[in-house]
C-alpha atoms as a printed R data frame, in Angstrom:
   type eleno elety resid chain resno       x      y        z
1  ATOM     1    CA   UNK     A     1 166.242 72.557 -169.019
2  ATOM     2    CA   UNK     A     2 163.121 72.682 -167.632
3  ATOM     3    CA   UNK     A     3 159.971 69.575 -168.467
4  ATOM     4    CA   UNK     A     4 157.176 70.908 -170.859
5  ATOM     5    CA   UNK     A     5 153.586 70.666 -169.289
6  ATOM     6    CA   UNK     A     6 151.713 67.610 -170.198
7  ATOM     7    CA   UNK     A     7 148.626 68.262 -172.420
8  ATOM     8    CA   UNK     A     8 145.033 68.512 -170.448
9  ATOM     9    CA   UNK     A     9 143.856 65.638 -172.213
10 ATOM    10    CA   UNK     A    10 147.165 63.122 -170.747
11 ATOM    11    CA   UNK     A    11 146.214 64.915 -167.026
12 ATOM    12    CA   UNK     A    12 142.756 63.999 -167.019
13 ATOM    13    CA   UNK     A    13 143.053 60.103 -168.524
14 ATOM    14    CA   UNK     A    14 145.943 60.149 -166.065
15 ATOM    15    CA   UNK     A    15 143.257 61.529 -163.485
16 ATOM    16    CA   UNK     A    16 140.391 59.667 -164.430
17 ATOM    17    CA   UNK     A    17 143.053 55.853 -164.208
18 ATOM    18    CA   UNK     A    18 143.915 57.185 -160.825
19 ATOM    19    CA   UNK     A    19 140.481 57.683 -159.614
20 ATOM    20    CA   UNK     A    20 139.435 54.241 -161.133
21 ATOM    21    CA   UNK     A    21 141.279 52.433 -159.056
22 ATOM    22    CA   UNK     A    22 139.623 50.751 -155.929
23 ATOM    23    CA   UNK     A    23 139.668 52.834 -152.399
24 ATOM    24    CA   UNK     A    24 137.342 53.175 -149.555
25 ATOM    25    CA   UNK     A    25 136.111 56.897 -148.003
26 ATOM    26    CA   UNK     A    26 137.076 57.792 -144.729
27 ATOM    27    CA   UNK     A    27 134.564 57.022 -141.497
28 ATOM    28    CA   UNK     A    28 131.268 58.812 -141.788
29 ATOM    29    CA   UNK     A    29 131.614 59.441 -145.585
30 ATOM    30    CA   UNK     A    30 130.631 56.749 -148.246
31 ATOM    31    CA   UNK     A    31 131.776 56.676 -151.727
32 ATOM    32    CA   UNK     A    32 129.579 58.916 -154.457
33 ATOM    33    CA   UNK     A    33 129.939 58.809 -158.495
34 ATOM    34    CA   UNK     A    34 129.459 62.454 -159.942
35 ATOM    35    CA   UNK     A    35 126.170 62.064 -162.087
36 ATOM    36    CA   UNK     A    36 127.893 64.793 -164.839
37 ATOM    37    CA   UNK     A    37 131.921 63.967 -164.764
38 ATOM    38    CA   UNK     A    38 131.687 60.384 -163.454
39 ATOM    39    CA   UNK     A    39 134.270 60.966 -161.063
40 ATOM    40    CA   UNK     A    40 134.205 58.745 -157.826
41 ATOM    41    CA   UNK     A    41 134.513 61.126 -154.145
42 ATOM    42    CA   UNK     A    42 133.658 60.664 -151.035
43 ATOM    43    CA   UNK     A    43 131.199 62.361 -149.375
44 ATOM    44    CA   UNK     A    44 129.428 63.000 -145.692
45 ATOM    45    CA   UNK     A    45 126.947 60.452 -145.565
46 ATOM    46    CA   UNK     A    46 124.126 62.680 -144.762
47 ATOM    47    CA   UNK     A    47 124.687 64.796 -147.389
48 ATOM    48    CA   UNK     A    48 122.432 65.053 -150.207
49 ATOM    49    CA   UNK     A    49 124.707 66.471 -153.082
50 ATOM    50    CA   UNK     A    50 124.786 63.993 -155.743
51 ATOM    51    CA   UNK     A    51 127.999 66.221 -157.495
52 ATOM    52    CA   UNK     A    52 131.113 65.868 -156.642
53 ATOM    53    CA   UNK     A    53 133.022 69.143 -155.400
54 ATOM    54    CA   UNK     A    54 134.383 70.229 -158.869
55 ATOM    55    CA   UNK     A    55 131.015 70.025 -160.796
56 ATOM    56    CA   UNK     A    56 129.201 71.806 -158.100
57 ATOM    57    CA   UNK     A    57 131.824 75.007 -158.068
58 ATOM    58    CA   UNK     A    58 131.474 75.093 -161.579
59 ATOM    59    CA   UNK     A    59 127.630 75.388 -161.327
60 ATOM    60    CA   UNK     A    60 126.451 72.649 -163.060
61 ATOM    61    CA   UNK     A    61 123.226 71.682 -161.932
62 ATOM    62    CA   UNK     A    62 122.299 68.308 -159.997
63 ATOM    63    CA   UNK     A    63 120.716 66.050 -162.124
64 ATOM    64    CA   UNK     A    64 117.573 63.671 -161.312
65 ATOM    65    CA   UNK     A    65 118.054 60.095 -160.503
66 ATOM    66    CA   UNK     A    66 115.024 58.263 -161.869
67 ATOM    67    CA   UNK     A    67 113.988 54.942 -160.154
């Protein structure tokens, strides 16, 4: 007998505990929060995209960091 799927909502807390937990980007990248899902990824360090990789295929748009 085969396992059922787990719900969406048990993937992403499972996810989102994963992603919590402390790591360090690779050389040349430093470690970004996503401004709209609040994940953590790493990212080139001259690059200026403040979304991580899911939020920016799914089009949402970058949002303003006020100072």
């Amino acid at each position: 007998m085969t396992e059922k799927p787990k719900p969406a909502a048990e993937l992403e807390e499972e996810a989102r505990a994963i992603n919590a937990q402390p790591w360090e980007p690779l050389s040349g990248m430093e470690k970004r929060q996503c401004p709209w899902c609040r994940y953590f990824f790493a990212a080139l360090i001259d690059s200026h995209e403040p979304r991580c990789p899911d939020c920016v295929k799914a089009g949402r748009p970058p949002r303003l960091r006020l100072r």
